[in-house]
Structure formats: C-alpha cells, structure tokens
N, C-alpha and C positions, 0 to 999 in steps of 0.2 A: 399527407400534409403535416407539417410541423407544427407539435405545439404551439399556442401563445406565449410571447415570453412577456412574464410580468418583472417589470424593473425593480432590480436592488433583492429580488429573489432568490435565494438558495433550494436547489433541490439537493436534497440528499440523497443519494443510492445505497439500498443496501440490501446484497445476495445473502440470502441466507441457506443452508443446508443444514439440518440436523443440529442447528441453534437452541434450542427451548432452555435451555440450562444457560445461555448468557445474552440471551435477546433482549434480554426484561433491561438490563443494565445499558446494553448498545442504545436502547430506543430512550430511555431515563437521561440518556448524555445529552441527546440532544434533544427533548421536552427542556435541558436546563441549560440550554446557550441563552446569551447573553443578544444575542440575533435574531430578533422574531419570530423577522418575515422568513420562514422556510416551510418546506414539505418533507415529507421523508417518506422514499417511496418504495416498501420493502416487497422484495420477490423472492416467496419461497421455492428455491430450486430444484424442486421434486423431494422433500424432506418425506423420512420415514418415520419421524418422532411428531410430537405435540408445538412443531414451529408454529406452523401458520394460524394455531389455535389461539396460543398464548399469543401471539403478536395481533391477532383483531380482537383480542379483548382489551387493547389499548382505545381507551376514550379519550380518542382525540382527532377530530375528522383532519385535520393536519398529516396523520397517516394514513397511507394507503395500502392495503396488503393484496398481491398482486399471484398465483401460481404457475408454473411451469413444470415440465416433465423435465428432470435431470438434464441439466444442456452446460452445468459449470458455471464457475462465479462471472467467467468474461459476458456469455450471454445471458445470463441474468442482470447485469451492471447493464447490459445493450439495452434489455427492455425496458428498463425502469427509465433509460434516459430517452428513448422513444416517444413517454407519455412526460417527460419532464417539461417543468412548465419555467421554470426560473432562468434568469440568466445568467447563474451559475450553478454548476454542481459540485458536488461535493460525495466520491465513496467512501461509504463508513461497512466495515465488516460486520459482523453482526455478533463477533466476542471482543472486540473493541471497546473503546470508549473515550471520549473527547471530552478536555477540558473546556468548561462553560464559555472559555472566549473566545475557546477556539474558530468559529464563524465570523465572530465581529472583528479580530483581529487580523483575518484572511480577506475579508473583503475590505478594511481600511487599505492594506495595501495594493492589494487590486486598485484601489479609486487613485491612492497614490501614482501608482507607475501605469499608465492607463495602457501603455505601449506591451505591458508583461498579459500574461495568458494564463499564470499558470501560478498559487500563490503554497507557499510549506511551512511547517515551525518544526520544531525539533519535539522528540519522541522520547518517553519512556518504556523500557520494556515490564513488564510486570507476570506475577506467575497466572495459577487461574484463580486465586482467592486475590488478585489487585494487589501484589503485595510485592514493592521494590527490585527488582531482579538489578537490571542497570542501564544508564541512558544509550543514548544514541553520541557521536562524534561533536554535536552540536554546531554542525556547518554554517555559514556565512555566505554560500555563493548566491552570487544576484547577476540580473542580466542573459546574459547568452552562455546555457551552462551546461550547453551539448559533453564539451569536452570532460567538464566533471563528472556528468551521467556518465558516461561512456567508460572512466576511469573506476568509478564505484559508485553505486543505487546511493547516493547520501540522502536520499529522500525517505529509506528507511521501511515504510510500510503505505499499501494503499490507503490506508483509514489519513491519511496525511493532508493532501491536498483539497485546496478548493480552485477549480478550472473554469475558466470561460467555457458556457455551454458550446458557442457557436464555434470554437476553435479545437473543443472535443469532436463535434460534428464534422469539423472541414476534416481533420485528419485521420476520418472514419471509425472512429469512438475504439471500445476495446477489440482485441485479436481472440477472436472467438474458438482459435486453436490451440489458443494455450491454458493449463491450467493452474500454472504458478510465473512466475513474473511476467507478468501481465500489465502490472502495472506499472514496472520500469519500462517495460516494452513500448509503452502509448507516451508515457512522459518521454523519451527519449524522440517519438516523432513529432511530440511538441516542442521540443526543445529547439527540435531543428529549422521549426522555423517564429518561433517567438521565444518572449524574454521572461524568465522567474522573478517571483518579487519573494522572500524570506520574512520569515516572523523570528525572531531571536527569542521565543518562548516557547515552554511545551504545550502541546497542544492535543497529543494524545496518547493515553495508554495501548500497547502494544502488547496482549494478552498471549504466551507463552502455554500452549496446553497441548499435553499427547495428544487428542481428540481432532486440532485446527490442521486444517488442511497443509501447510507449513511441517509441521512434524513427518510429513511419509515423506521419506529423504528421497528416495528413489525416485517416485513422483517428479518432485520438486526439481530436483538433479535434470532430468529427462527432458522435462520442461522449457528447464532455464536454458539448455543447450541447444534447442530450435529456438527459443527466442534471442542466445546472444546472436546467433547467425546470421538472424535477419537483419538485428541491429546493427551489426558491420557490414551487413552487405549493402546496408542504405547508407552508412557512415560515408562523410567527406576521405578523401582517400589517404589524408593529411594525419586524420584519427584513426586509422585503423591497426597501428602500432599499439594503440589502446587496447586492444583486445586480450593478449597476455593478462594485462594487470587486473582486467574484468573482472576474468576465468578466476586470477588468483584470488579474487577477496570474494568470490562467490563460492569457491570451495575454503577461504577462511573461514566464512559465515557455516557453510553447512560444519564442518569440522565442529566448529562451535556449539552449534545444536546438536551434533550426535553427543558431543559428550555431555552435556546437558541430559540430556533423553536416560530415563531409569529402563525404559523397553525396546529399543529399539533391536529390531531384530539384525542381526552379523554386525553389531556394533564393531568390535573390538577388530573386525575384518575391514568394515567400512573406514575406521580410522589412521590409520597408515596410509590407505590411498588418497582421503581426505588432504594429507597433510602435504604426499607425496608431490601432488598434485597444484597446492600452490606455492611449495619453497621451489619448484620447477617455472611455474610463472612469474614468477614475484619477488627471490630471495630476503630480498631487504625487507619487504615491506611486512613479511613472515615473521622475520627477527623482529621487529618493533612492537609487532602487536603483541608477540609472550613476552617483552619487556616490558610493556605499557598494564599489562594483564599481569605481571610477579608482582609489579608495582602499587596495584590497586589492591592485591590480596596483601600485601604488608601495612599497607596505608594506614 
C-alpha cells in the first residue's frame, strides 16, 4: 500500500555508500532549506565505513536512516521512495549539497506550472573541500524537453531535481540496473510524457571526488551505454537522430573527467579514445567546447 502523501511535502532521497566523510554536509544542506515541511529519507546501501553511524546521530526525527545489503544507488533511491510520504521528492547524493532555496524555489515552480512534473535550477561543480571548480551551461529549457534531454543531460546531476512523487511512481521510479545515469535515464521517461518547469538559480553543489562513484570511468562508461539504448529505443522516432549527439557530449563529459582525475588508471590510453569518439559524433560541437574552454582559461 502506498504511503500517505502529506500536502506541500518534500521527501528527500538519499543513497548513501561509504559516505561518513561527506554526509554530515549533504544532511546540514538540507536541515538549512529555506522549505520546512520535508523528510529526508537516507539509505545506507550496504556501506563498509562509519555511514549509517554518523548519519543516525543526527538529531533530528525529520531524518530517517534506513539499511540495505549493497543493491546500488538506483534501489536504494526505490526504497526510500517506497516509504516516502510527501508529495514531492527530491534525490540528494550523499557528497552533494544544496543551496538553502534550493526546495522553496523548486516547489514555487511546481505550484506555478501545475501541468510540469518535474522542476531543475542550474548547478555548480565543486572539488571535495567545496571549493569552485566550474558551473554548469546554465539552461533555460521549460516545457516539453524530451528533445533537449535526449540532445544532452542539461540537468547536469541527480542531486538537481524536485519530481512529482505520483509521476515518479506512474513511470516506475528508478532503473535498478543501472548504476550510473540513472538519473537522466528516469528524467528522460518523464520527459516523455510531462512538462519541466526551470529555476534560473543555482541550487546545488556538485562535489568532484576520486572516491564518488562518477570517478570509475569504466563503470560509468558501461553504464551510460545500456542506458542510452534504452532511451532510444523508447525515443519518438523523430529523435532518434539525437542519439550521435548524446554519445558525443557524454564521452565530451567523460574526456573531461579523465583529464581532471590525478589517478586514474590507463588515463593517457583512455584519452584519445575519449576524444576519438565524440569528434566522430559530434564534430562541431567538439570544436566549440575547447574554444569555449581556451576562452575561460584566458579569461
């Protein structure tokens, strides 16, 4: 049976695995919204460290700390939203952190556009000490924004959105076989059949660390490539021309982080194929970004 859903409520979701070192900050972000009424309903996903410790010594029955035997962030995100009670939720990573308006100014638009499902503001990245790296594109799309999703993730990070619980529910909540875009993967079957409403403010740091699941390239890579699959194979047939340009900005994006990364292992091997692979998709769109990127390091 379905939770109760209490009105104007935010649940928050948040998977945690081998978090103890940036829980404290994830769960502090939101103890400091500016948006009351929430829950924040954290599941430690079989951690080997001091997670689940340090997070129920938080005093504050508002949090809930929940365990699982290692099942990945997708069904750790499932359970929490199983017992969620709000009627909206909201996933927050657990080495994230969300600026204080970030709730209040996701559910004005929500109430705003009452017809949209699904609400985003734009994103800073940062390193692991919180410390500037570089923003996000600072997107504008509102409305029916399949075709943008489908073009590039402009949504940036799960820690992003706040979703209509029951339109999480109808579209059968996260894909519990993936364990990296996962989160474009659900926006994208929400997209398809409801409308986004945009916050034109940032709304969350976006933490940058060897440690965060993001960093194992390989993974990630592996990942995103059963999930673009399925996303075109659901895609209107109209979009599915889209798919090239995907691949290319999601192997821009990895290229991005290998160079970034001090350890990564066959870096220097992984990087020419990185590159190879989306001036092969994408040509132009390859050229703009190391001119938009020469441009910010002269700046």
């Amino acid at each position: 049976m379905d939770a109760q859903v209490d009105s104007m409520m935010v649940s928050c979701l948040m998977a945690a695995h081998n978090s103890a070192r940036t829980i404290v900050a994830s769960i502090a972000s939101v103890q400091a919204q500016t948006w009351s009424d929430w829950e924040l309903i954290i599941v430690d996903d079989g951690s080997t460290d001091e997670t689940a410790v340090v997070a129920a010594g938080i005093d504050d029955a508002r949090v809930v700390v929940l365990r699982q035997e290692r099942g990945g962030p997708s069904a750790a995100r499932n359970r929490a939203l199983a017992v969620a009670r709000g009627e909206f939720v909201a996933p927050i990573d657990a080495d994230d952190v969300w600026l204080p308006r970030k709730l209040e100014l996701q559910v004005e638009a929500l109430r705003r556009r009452p017809e949209a499902a699904v609400a985003y503001g734009w994103t800073d990245f940062v390193d692991e000490e919180l410390r500037p790296l570089y923003a996000d594109l600072r997107p504008r799309f509102e409305g029916r924004v399949l075709e943008e999703l489908l073009r590039k993730n402009f949504v940036a990070c799960g820690s992003n959105t706040l979703m209509r619980r029951t339109a999480v529910l109808e579209v059968g909540g996260f894909d519990e076989t993936l364990q990296a875009a996962e989160d474009w993967e659900l926006h994208t079957r929400l997209a398809a059949r409801h409308s986004f409403a945009g916050v034109a403010e940032v709304v969350v740091l976006y933490r940058r660390s060897p440690r965060s699941l993001s960093s194992r390239f390989r993974l990630v890579e592996q990942h995103f490539l059963v999930a673009n699959r399925k996303v075109f194979a659901a895609a209107p047939a109209e979009a599915r021309w889209l798919e090239a340009k995907t691949r290319a900005a999601f192997y821009r994006y990895l290229l991005l982080r290998t160079l970034e990364s001090r350890s990564t292992p066959g870096k220097w091997q992984a990087v020419p194929r990185y590159a190879a692979i989306a001036v092969w998709n994408d040509p132009g769109e390859f050229l703009r970004e190391v001119w938009r990127a020469f441009a910010n390091l002269v700046a």
